[in-house]
C-alpha positions, 0 to 999 in steps of 0.5 A: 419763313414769311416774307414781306415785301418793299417796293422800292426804287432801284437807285434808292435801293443801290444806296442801301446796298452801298450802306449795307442796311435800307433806312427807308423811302422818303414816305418811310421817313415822315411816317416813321417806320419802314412800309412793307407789304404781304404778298396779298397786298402787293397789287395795290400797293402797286397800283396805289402808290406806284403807277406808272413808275418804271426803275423799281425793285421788289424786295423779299425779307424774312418776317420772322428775322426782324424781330420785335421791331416789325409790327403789323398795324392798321393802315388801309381799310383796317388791313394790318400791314407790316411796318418796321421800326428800325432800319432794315440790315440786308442779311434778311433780304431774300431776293431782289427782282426788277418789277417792269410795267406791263404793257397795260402799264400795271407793274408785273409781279413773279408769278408766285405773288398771287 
């Protein structure tokens, strides 16, 4: 299985287990599609469009469960990323763990993202 993953705020993310499906950040809204990140691609994730933001949660979903509406396409530098296209039912969700700042103030990943 692969996973993906979404960085996401914990009080917007207590909203999508109340709806039982995550429709996406605000970012996700204008863009049109929901963005998830590899493990690899984490760390900058993070850094870039995160620093300093305490309260957040990465979420693990299943890759191959999302079907024809996750894509992977071009975003930073040409890297592909996945993007889903269609809200995200919570039954692919493999884990939710909080994602604290170090007291380098960088976000402090499990220790099985590389």
């Amino acid at each position: 299985m692969t996973e993906i993953y979404k960085i996401a705020p914990a009080a917007l993310w207590r909203e999508a287990e109340a709806l039982g499906r995550f429709e996406g950040a605000p970012v996700d809204h204008t863009d049109g599609f929901i963005h998830f990140s590899a493990a690899e691609q984490l760390r900058e994730t993070a850094a870039r469009h995160f620093a300093g933001i305490d309260d957040l949660l990465l979420v693990a979903v299943d890759a191959e469960a999302l079907g024809p509406a996750l894509k992977w396409e071009p975003s930073r530098g040409g890297a592909l990323f996945p993007h889903l296209h269609a809200p995200l039912d919570l039954a692919h969700v493999r884990s939710v763990v909080p994602l604290p700042r170090g007291a380098d103030g960088a976000h402090v990943f499990p220790a099985a993202i590389p």
